[in-house]
C-alpha positions in Angstrom: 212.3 61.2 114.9 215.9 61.2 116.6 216.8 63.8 113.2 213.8 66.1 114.2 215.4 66.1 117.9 218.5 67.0 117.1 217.4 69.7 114.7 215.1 70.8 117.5 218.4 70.8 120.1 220.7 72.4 117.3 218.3 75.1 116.8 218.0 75.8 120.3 221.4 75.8 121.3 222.1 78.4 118.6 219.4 80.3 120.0 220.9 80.2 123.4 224.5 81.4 122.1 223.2 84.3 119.7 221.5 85.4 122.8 224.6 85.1 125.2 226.2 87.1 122.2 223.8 89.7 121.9 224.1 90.0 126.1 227.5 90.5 125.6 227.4 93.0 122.8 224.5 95.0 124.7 226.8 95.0 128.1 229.9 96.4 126.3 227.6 99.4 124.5 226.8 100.7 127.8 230.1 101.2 128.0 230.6 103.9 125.7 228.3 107.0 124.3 228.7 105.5 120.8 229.7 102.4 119.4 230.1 102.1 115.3 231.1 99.3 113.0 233.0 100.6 110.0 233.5 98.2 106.8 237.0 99.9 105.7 236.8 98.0 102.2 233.2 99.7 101.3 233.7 102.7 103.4 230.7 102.2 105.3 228.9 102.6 109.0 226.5 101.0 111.4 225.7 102.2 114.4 225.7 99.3 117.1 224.5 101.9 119.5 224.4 105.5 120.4 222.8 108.2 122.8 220.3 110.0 121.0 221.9 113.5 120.6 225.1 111.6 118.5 222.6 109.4 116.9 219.9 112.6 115.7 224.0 113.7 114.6 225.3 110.9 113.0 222.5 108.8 111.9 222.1 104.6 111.5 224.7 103.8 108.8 225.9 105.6 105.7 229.2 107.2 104.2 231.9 106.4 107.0 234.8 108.8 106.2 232.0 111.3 105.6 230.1 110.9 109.3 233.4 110.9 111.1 234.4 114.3 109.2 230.8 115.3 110.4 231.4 114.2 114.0 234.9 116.3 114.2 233.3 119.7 112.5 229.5 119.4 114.7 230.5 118.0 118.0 234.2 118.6 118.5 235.3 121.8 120.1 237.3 123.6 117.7 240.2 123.2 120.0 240.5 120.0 119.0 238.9 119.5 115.6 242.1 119.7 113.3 243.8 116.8 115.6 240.7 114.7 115.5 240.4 115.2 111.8 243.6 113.5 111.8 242.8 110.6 113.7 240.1 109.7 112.2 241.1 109.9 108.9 239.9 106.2 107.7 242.9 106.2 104.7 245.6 106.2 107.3 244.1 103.2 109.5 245.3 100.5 108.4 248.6 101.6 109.0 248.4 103.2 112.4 246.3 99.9 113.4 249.4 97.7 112.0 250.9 96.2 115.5 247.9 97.2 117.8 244.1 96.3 118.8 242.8 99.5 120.0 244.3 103.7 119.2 242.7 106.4 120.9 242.2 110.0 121.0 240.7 112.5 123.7 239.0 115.3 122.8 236.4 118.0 124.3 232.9 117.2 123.0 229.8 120.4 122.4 227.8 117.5 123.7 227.0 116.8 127.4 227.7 112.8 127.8 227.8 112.3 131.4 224.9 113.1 133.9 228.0 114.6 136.7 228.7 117.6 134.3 227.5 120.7 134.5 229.5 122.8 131.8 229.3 123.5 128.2 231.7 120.8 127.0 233.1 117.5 128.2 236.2 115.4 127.9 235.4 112.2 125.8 237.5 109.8 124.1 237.1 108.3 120.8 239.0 105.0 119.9 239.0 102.5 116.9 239.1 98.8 118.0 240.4 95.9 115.2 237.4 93.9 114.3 238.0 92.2 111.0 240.9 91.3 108.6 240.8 89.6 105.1 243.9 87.1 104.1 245.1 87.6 108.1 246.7 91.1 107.4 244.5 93.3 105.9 242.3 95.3 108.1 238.5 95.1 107.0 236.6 96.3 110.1 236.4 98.3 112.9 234.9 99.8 115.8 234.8 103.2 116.3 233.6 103.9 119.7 233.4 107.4 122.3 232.6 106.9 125.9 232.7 110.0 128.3 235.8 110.6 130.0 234.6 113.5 132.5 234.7 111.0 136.1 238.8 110.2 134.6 240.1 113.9 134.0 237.9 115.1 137.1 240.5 112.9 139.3 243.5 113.7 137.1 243.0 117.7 137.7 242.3 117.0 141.2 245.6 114.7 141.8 247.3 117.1 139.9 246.4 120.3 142.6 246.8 117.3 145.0 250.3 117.4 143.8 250.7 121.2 143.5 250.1 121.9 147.0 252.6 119.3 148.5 254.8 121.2 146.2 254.0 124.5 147.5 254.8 123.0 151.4 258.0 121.6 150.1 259.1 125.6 149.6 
């Protein structure tokens, strides 16, 4: 009887933490537009989460390199689809990833992400996060993740007119 109970008080307190986990994962997805775990040995993608018009874009899981390359020619302005090609380029990872946790890129985005803008394309930014690594060097995993940037460069052009004028009463 005292095995059944502990069995019984195992299994719920395993319970309990996969669902503290999953509150935690669901809290940090709201966070960006798109979160993506990418297994770098098998070049492969799952989507953790996504707003539907990136998910109808990029799908559940599938060929990583491939969907990134997608991503930058579908939903990148032009402006900036050469440069994002770049960073996302899943060969070079490992080594840009070497002594950090996080690199990021900004970019203008065809699709609206934020419910404040109004225009035909929006700032985002697109980051890969260190997940996993095999023999404590090698990188396995990551995240790939966008979030809207809009609210941020919104108060960076306005500090920067902010800044203009004060310059102009200076003269």
């Amino acid at each position: 009887m005292e095995q059944a109970d502990n069995n019984k008080l195992n299994h719920e307190n395993t319970d309990k933490m996969l669902d503290e986990r999953m509150s935690i994962i669901q809290s940090l997805s709201e966070i960006y537009t798109s979160v993506y775990y990418i297994d770098l040995e098998n070049n492969h993608f799952r989507e953790i989460s996504s707003i539907p018009d990136v998910y109808s874009n990029i799908g559940e899981e599938g060929d990583a390199q491939e969907r990134l390359n997608y991503f930058c020619h579908n939903m990148v302005t032009p402006k900036f689809t050469d440069e994002l090609l770049e960073f996302v380029d899943l060969s070079t990872l490992k080594d840009r990833l070497k002594d950090k946790k996080i690199i990021s890129k900004q970019f203008c985005c065809l699709i609206k992400v934020s419910e404040e803008n109004d225009g035909d394309s929006e700032w985002a930014q697109c980051s890969f996060i260190k997940v996993g690594r095999k023999s404590g060097s090698i990188l396995t995993h990551v995240l790939f993740v966008t979030q809207s940037i809009y609210d941020i460069k919104l108060k960076e052009l306005e500090t920067k007119k902010k800044l203009e004028d004060a310059l102009e009463e200076v003269k």
